[in-house]
N, C-alpha and C positions, 0 to 999 in steps of 0.2 A: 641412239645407243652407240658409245664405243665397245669396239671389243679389241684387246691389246694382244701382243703375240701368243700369249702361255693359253688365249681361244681357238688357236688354231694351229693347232701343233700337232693334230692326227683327227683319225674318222668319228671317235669318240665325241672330240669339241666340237668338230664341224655338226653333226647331229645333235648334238644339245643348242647348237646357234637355230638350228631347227626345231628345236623344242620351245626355247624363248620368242621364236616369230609366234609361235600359236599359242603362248602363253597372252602374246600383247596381242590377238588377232585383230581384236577392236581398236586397235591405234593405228593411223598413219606411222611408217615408220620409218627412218633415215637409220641407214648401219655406217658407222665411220671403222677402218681399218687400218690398225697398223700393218707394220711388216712381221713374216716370219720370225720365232724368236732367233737375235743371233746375225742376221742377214745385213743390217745396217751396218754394222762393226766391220762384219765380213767385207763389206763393202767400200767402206771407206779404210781399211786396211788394204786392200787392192790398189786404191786412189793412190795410196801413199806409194805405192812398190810396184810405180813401173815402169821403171828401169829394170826390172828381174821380172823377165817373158817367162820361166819356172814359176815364181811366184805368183803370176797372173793367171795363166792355164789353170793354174792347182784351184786357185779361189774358185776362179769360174767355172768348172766345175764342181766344187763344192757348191757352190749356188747351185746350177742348172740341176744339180743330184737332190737338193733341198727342197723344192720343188716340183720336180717331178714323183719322187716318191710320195709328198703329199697328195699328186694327180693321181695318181696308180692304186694309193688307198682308198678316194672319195668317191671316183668314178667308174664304173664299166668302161672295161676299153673297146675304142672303137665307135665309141658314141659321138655324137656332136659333141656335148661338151667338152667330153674328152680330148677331141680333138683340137677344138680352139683352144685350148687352157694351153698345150704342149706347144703349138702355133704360136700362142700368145707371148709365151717366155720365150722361144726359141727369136723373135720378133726383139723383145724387149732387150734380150742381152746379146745380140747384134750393135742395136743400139749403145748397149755401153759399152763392147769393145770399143768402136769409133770413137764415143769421148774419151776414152782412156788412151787411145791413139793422140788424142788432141793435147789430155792432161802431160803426155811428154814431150809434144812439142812445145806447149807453151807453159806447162806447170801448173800446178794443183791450187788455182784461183779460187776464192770464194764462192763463185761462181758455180766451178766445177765440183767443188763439194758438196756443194748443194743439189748439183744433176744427179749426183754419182748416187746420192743419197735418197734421192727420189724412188730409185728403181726397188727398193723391197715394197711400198706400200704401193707400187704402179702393179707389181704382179699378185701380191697377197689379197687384194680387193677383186681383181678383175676374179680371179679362180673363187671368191667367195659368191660373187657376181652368178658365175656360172654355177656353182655348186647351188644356190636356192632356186634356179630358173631349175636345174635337173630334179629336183623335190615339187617341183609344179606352181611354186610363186612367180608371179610376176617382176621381176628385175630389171633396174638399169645400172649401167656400171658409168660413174661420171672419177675422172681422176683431176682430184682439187685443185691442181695450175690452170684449169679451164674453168674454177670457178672463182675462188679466192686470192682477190686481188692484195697484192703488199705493197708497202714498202720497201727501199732495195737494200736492206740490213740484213745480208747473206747470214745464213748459219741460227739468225735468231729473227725472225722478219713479225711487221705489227699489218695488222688490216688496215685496209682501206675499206670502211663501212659503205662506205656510198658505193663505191666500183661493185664491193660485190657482193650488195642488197640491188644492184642493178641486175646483176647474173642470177642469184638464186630466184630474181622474179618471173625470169625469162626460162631458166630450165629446171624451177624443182617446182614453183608454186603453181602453174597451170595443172600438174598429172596430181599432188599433194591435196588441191582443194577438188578435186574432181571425186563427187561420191560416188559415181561408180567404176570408180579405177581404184586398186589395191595394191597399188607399184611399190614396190623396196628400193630405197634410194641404198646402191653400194659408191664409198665416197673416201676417196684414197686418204688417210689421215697426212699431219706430219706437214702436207707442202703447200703449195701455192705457188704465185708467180708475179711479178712488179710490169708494170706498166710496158715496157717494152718487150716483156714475153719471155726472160728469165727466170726456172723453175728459183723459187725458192723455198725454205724450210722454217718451221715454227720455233725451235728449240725443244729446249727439255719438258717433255709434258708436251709435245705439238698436238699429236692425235687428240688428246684429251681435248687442248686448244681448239683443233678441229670441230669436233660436235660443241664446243659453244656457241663459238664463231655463229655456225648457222644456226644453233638456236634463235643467235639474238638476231640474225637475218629475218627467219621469219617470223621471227613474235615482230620487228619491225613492218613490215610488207606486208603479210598474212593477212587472212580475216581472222585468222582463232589463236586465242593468245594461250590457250591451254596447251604448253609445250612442257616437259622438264628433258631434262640429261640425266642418262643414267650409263655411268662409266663399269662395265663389268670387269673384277680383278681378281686376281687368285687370294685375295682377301675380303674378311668380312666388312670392312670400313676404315675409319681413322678408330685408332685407339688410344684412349687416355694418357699412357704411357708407353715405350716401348716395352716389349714383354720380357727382353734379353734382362732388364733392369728389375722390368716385376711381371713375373709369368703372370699372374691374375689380374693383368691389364683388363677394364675392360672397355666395351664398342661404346664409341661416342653417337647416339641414336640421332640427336639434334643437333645443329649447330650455327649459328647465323655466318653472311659472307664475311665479315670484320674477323671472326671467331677464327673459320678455315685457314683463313688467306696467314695467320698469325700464324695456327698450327704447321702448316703448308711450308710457311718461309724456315720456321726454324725447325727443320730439320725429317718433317716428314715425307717419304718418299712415295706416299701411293698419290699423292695429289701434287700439283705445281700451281703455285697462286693466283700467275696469271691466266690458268684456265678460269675463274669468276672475274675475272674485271669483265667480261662480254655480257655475262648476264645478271651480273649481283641489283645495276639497275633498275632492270627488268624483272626482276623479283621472279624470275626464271627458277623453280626447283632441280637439285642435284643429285641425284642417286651414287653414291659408291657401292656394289654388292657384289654377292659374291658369285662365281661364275659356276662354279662347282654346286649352287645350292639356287637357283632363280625362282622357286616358287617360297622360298622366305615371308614370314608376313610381317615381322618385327627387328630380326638381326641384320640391320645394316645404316649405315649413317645418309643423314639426308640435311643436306645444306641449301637453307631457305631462311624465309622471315623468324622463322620461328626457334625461338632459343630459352631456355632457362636461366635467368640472368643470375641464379642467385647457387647458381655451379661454378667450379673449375672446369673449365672444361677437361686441360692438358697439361702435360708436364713433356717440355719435347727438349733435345739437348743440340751442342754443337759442340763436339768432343775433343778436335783438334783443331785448337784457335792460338789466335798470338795477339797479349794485347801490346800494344805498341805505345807508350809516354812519351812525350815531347814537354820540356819542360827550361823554362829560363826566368831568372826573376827580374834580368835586365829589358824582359821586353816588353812588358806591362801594359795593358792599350795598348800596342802596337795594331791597325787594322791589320784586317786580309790573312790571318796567320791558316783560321780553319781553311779560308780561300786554296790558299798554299797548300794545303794537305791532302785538301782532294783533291786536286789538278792534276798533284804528282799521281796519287790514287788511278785518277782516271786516266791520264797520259799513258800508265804501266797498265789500264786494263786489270786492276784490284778493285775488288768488291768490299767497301766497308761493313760491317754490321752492324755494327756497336759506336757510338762516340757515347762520349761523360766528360765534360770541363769540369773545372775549379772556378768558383764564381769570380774569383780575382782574375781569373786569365792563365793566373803561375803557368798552371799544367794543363795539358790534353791529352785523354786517353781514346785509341781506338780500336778494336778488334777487326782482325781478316780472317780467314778461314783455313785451315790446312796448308798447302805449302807458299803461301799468296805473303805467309808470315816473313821470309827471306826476302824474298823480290821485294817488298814493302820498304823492311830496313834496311837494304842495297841502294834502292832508291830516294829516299830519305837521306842517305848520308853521301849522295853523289849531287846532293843539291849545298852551294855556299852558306844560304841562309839558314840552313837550318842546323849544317856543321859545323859554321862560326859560330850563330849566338842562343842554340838552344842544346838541351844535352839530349840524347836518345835512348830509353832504356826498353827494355823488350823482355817478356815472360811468357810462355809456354802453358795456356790454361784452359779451361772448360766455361761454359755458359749455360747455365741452366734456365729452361724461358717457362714460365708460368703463365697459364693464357683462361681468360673467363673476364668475364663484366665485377664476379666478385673481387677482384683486385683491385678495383678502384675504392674497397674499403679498406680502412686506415685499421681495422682490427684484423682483415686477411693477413695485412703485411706484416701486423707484431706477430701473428700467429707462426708466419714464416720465419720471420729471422729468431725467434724463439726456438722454432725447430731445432735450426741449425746451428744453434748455439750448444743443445745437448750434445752432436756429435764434434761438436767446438770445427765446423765446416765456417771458416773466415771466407767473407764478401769482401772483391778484392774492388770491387766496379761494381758500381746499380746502375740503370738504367728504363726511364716509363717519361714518355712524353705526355700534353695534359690529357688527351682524352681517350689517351690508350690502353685497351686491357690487357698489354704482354706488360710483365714485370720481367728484366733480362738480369740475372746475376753474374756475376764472372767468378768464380772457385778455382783453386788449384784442380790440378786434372787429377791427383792419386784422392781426392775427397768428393770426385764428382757421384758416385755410385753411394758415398752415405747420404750427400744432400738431396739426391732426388729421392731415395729411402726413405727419410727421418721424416720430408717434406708429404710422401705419399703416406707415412704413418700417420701423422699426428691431426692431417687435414683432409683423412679420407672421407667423412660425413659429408664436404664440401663437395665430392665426387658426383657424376650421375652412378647411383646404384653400385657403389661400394658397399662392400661389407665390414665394417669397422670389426679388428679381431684387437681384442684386448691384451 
């Protein structure tokens, strides 16, 4: 189970995380932890600013104040735990003064982003740690650079399956398979560390990333392959739509990995896609629920084998995009043109979304995302080849991505673009490789809010558990 900041934000959450141990009493259980809400930012705003000892003192004390008032509301003071917890932090951010002594002498390295960044889920697990040992569970506090081995792709780093299916067999699986042991694994989300013993960090969505990671450790190593993940959030799951678009969105109950990972990418925020590449093989189930409501029996979504194929699942958007045309008739078969575009793409550190050609070649269209649209056409038009013999033209648009298996019917798609014809919503760019259920439109962005409307009118039967109003 993850549990993400907005679980542990006062005495209230911490006691319902002790409400959910005895809810699962009969499960082995692994708890992954983010940081405090807030505390990351805080922290790597610190990294950035210090050169100004005023602006350091202030944060770190705001931290050490974050913190401790959490310890002052969990625990009796005076207590052991009490006392390690204040010990613990007072320890911990010693600690990052020195790196931050270090980040001015030598500058704010990938590296040191990544330490600096470690230290909220280094304190928020350990005080969780001690908070269920003082409720009378049995607890170990393990902080993930001592288990989860990466690669050394600072800021965004991928496992090493084998390094650290070596460590989960050696410090979780002996006390895990033991029946008469009830130990709570508390397990820093977010970090990790590369072969020569630099912390590093998962990205966006880590912690989530975190409890896959070792799911699929020990469904790998284990004897008992009955594991799932269940991310707790201040939401009830993934929803069909967003609600800002249509308040009567509703919870997507099923959903297969191809399904999520689709949702996930374009534009949903409670899940990151690459938390299922660890387990999707593994046929490992997913729980999203809500944290606020744990004895639930049916509101909340669960990504597994199981899917309704004869649903939409989603309607998910990307609001501020830029599609970018390259377009020349003098260069006709020329090889290597796409070659050329991502290179620039990736040399600048832009994320493609979208491409679309013309079967002749003429033209190529590609979307980037929010302000990636500038830097894109900057660099495009600072390369020879593409200044001299192609033109570059640039539009300001929206994308609207439809996600389900029924999209691969050829009557879903008249169904669509028929929608959008009533509210006269023009398809500027399509987009569906062969055996993919995202269907990606590109729209003007003042027509984005009819086409997902007209779209959610007219093909809500396709819905789980809409209610078509006439």
């Amino acid at each position: 189970m993850k549990f993400g900041g907005s679980c542990l934000k006062d005495a209230d959450a911490f006691e319902k995380i002790v409400q959910i141990t005895k809810i699962y009493k009969n499960a082995k259980k692994i708890y992954v932890a983010s940081a405090f809400k807030g505390i990351t930012d805080m922290l790597l705003n610190t990294a950035k600013s210090v050169n100004d000892n005023k602006d350091i003192n202030r944060n770190i004390t705001l931290i050490e104040k974050k913190h401790l008032d959490i310890i002052e509301e969990i625990f009796q003071q005076d207590t052991d735990h009490y006392d390690r917890c204040k010990e613990w932090v007072d320890a911990r951010l010693s600690e990052l003064e020195d790196g931050l002594s270090d980040i001015e002498e030598f500058g704010l390295e990938p590296y040191y982003r990544d330490y600096v960044s470690s230290f909220g889920e280094r304190l928020s697990t350990y005080i969780l740690n001690q908070y269920l040992q003082s409720k009378g569970f049995e607890s170990v506090f393990i902080s993930a650079n001592n288990l989860i081995i990466t690669d050394d792709k600072f800021n965004n780093a991928y496992p090493h399956y084998d390094l650290t299916n070596a460590r989960v067999k050696r410090q979780i699986i002996p006390l895990i398979e033991n029946p008469k042991k009830d130990t709570i694994f508390c397990i820093t989300g977010f970090i990790g560390r590369n072969k020569i013993g630099y912390i590093t960090t998962l990205g966006r969505g880590g912690s989530d990333y975190t409890a896959t990671i070792i799911a699929r450790s020990i469904y790998d190593i284990g004897s008992d392959k009955d594991i799932r993940v269940i991310l707790w959030k201040d939401v009830d799951g993934l929803l069909a739509i967003n609600p800002k678009y249509v308040p009567e969105s509703i919870l997507i109950r099923n959903l297969d990995y191809e399904e999520a990972k689709q949702i996930a990418n374009f534009g949903a925020k409670v899940l990151h896609p690459k938390c299922l590449e660890a387990i999707e093989k593994r046929n490992i189930p997913l729980e999203i629920r809500n944290f606020d409501n744990p004895l639930e029996k049916e509101n909340y979504t669960t990504i597994s084998e199981i899917t309704n194929k004869q649903q939409i699942k989603g309607i998910s958007t990307i609001e501020d995009a830029t599609i970018i045309t390259i377009t020349s008739g003098s260069m006709v078969d020329v090889p290597g043109v796409l070659a050329k575009i991502f290179q620039i793409m990736g040399k600048n550190n832009i994320s493609v979304s979208f491409v679309a050609q013309s079967s002749s070649e003429i033209s190529t269209s590609f979307v980037v995302k929010g302000n990636d649209g500038e830097k894109a056409i900057e660099a495009l038009k600072k390369e020879n080849f593409f200044s001299e013999f192609y033109e570059i033209t640039w539009e300001k648009v929206s994308i609207i991505n439809i996600t389900g298996l029924k999209i691969l019917d050829n009557t879903t798609k008249a169904e669509i673009f028929s929608a959008l014809a009533k509210k006269d919503v023009k398809v500027k760019a399509i987009s569906q490789s062969k055996d993919e259920f995202n269907l990606s439109l590109v729209v003007d962005r003042d027509h984005l809010l009819d086409g997902i409307m007209i779209i959610h009118e007219d093909l809500c039967a396709d819905f789980e558990m809409f209610e078509c109003v006439d």
